[in-house]
C-alpha positions in Angstrom: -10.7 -7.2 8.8 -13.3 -5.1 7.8 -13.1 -6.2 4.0 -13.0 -9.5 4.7 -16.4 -8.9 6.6 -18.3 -7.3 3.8 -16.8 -9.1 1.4 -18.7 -12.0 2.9 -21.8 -9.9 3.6 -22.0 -8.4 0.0 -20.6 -10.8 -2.1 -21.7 -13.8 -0.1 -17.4 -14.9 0.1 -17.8 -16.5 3.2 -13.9 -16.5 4.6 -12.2 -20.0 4.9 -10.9 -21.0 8.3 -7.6 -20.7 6.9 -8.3 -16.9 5.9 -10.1 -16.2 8.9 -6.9 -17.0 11.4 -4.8 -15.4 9.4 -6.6 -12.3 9.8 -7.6 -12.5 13.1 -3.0 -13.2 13.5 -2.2 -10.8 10.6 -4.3 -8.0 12.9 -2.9 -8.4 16.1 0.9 -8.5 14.8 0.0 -5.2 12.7 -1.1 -3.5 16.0 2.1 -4.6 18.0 4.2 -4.0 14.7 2.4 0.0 14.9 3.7 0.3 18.8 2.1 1.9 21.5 -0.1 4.7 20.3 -1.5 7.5 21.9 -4.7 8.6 23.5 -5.7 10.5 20.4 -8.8 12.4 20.1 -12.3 10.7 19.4 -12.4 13.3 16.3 -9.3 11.0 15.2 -10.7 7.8 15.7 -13.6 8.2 13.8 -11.9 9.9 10.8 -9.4 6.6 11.0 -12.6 4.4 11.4 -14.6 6.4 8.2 -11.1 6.1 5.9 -10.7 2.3 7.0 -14.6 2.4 5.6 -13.9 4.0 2.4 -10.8 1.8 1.6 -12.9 -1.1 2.1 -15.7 0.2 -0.2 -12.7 1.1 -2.6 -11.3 -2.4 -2.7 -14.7 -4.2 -3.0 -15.7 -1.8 -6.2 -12.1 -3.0 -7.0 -12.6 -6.3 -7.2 -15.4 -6.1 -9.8 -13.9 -3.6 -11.8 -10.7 -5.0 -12.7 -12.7 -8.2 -13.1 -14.1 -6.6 -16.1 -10.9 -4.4 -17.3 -7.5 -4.7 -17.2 -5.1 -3.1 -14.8 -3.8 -0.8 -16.7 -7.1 1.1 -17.5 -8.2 0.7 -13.7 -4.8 2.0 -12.5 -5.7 4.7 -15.4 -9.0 6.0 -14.0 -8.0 5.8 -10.6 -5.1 8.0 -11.1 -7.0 10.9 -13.3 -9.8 10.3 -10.7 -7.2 11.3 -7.4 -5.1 14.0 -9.9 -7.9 15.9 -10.3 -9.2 15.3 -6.2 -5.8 17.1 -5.7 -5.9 19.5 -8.5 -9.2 20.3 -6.6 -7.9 20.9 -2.9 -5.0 22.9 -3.9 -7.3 25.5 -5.8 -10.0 25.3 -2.2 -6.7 25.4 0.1 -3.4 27.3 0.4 -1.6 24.4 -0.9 1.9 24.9 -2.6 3.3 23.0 -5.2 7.3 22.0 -5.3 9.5 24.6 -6.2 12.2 23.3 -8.1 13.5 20.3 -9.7 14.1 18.4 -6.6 10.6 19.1 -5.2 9.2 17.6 -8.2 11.4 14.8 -9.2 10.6 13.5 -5.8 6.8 14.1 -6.0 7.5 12.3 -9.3 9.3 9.2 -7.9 7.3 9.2 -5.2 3.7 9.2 -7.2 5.5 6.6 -9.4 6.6 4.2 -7.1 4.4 4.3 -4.4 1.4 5.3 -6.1 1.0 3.4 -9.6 3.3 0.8 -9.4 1.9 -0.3 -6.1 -1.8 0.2 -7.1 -0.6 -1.9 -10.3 0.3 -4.4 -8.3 -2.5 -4.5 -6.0 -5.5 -4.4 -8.5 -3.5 -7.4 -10.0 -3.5 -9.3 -6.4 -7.2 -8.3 -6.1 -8.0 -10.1 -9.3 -6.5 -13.2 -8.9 -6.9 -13.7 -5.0 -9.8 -11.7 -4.1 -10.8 -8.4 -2.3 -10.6 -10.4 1.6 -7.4 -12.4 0.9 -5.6 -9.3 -1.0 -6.9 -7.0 2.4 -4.6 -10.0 4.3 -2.0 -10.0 2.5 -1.9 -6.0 2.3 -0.9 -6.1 6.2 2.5 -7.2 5.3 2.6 -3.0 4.8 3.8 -2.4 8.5 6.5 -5.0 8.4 7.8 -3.2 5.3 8.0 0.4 6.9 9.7 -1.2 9.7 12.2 -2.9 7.5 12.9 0.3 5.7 12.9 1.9 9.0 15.3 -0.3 10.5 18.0 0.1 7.7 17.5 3.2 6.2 16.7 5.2 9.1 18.5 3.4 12.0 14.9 2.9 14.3 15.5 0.8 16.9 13.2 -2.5 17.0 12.3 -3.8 19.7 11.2 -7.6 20.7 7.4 -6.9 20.5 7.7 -5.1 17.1 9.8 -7.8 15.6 7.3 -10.3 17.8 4.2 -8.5 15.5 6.5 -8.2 12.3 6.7 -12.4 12.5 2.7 -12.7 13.1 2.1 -10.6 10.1 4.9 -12.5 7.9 3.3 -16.2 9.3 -0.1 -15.5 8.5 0.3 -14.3 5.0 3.0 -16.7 4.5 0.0 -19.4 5.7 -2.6 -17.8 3.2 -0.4 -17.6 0.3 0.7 -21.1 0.7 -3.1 -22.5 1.5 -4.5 -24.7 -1.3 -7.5 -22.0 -1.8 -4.9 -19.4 -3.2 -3.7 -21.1 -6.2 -3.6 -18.9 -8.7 -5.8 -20.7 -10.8 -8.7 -21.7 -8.4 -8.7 -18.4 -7.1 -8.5 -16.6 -10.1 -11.4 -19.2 -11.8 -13.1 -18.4 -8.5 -13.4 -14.9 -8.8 -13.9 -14.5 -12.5 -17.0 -16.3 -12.6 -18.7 -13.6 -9.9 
């Protein structure tokens, strides 16, 4: 939501009505996908606010960049930009690396797959779609973990999870299929900013 916002306050991308209900959908089946969550602490909620923040800043610098480089050199920098974040907080903190060959060749797969290819894919989304209707899309996330839940770690799933999972997979199945995200309007669109 929030990238969709500035993306229309900053870049002057005012949201379609198209993209517009399909966030406002995409949102509300993401928080019944997530469950009931606790009380928390107020320190939490405005950590979660700041991050959401910072990952929208992230993908609105995003969108420019790989406007004007190609994925591979964005997925590049970003990378050697977060190695060395986490190079840095393991020298501040007591942090311990994996200790044998397991440890790594998960942190391995797991930084792999989850990390670049996924980032690989998404700076690609972002430059052909757009920061606001790659944010949408990006909510199919939840559905995904519940999925993987579900079969690979027997969850149970109940009627208002499966209830949020559908409004996530309608509304991005409505903004991928609306006539404003073919490939080549959108990405005509947003090379010419």
């Amino acid at each position: 939501m929030l990238v969709v916002i500035a993306s229309w306050l900053v870049f002057r991308h005012r949201p379609s009505r198209t993209t517009t209900l399909c966030l406002a959908v995409a949102v509300l089946g993401a928080v019944l996908t997530a469950g009931q969550v606790g009380a928390g602490s107020a320190a939490g909620v405005v950590f979660m606010f700041a991050a959401a923040c910072w990952y929208t800043g992230y993908i609105l610098v995003s969108s420019k960049v790989v406007q004007k480089v190609d994925s591979f050199t964005s997925i590049t920098v970003v990378m050697f930009g977060a190695s060395a974040a986490h190079i840095l907080i393991l020298a501040l903190t007591n942090s311990h690396l994996p200790s044998d060959g397991k440890g790594w060749l998960a942190t391995l797969g797991a930084a792999f797959f989850s990390t670049v290819i996924a980032m690989g894919f998404f700076f690609a989304g972002v430059r052909i779609v757009g920061p606001g209707e790659a944010a949408v899309l990006s909510t199919i996330e939840p559905v995904v973990s519940i999925v993987v839940g579900v079969t690979a770690l027997h969850e149970s799933l109940g009627i208002v999870r499966v209830t949020g999972a559908a409004m996530v997979l309608a509304s991005v199945a409505v903004l991928a299929r609306s006539a404003g995200m073919s490939g080549d309007d959108a990405g005509q669109r947003y090379s010419e900013r």
